[in-house]
C-alpha positions in Angstrom: -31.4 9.4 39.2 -31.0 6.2 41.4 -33.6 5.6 43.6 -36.1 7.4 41.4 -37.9 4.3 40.1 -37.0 0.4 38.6 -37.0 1.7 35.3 -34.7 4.5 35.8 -32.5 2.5 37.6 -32.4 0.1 35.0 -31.8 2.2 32.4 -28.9 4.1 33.8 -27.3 0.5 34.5 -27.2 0.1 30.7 -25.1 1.1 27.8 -25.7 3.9 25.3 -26.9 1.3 22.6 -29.5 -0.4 25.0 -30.6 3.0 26.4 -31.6 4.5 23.0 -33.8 0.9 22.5 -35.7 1.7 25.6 -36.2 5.4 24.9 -37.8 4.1 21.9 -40.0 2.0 23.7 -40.9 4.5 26.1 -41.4 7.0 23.3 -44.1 4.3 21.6 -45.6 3.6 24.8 -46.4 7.0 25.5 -47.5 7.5 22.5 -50.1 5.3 22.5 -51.7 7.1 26.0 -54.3 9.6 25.9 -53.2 13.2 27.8 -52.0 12.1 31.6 -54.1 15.6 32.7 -57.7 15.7 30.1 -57.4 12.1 29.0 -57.8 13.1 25.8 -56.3 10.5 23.1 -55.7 14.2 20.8 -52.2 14.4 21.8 -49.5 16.4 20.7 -46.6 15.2 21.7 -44.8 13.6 24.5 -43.6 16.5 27.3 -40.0 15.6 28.5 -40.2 16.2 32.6 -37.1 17.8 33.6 -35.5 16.9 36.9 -32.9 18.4 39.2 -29.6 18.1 37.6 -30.1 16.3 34.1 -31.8 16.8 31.3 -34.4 14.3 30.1 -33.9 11.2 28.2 -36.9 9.9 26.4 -37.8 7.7 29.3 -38.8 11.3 30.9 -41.7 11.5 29.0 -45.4 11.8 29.5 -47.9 12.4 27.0 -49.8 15.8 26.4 -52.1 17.6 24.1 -50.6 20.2 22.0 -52.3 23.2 24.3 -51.2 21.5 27.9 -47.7 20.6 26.2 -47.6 25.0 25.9 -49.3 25.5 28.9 -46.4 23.9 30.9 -44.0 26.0 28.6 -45.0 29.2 28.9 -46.7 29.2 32.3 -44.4 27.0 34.4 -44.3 23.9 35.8 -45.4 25.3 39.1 -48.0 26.8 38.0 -49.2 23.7 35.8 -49.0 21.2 38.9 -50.7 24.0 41.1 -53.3 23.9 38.3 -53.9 20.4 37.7 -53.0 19.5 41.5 -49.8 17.0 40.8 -46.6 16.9 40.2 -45.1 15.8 37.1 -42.2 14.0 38.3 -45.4 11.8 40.5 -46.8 11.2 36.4 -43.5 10.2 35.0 -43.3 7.4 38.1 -46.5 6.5 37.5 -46.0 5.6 33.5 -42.4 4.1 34.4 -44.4 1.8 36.6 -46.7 0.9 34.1 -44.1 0.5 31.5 -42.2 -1.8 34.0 -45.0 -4.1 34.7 -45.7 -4.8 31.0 -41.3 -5.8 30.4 -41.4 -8.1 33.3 
């Protein structure tokens, strides 16, 4: 995932131990945000972005309601970013930049 954003290159740099601290962090972070597509502060719980050729560590995350968290599940992530006109993979850098800003 190098290249993708600081965070993730930061995080792949690390250990197993220090990985599983920042996945927390993440995971807390995320929790605390309302739904990245109603802004809604109901959320379910976090939906873990998949990318080409890995599956998602925690830092992957970005926070839904329960009904958008199924929505992507059984309709697609296509069809969800056709839907909501982004692309999740543009929400997870967004949030990794916030998260950034607020370690430095």
């Amino acid at each position: 995932m190098e290249g993708f954003s600081e965070l993730a290159d930061y995080y792949y740099s690390l250990g197993r131990k220090e990985r599983r601290r920042i996945d927390r962090e993440y995971h807390q972070f995320i929790l605390e945000k309302p739904c990245a597509f109603s802004n809604s502060y109901n959320t379910a719980k976090p939906h873990h972005v998949r990318l080409p050729g890995m599956k998602p560590a925690d830092i992957f995350e970005i926070p839904t309601t329960h009904k958008i968290h199924t929505e992507i599940h059984t309709k697609g992530k296509k069809m969800t970013e056709k839907k909501y006109k982004i692309e999740l993979a543009d929400l997870v850098k967004w949030y990794h930049v916030e998260f950034w800003e607020q370690k430095k």
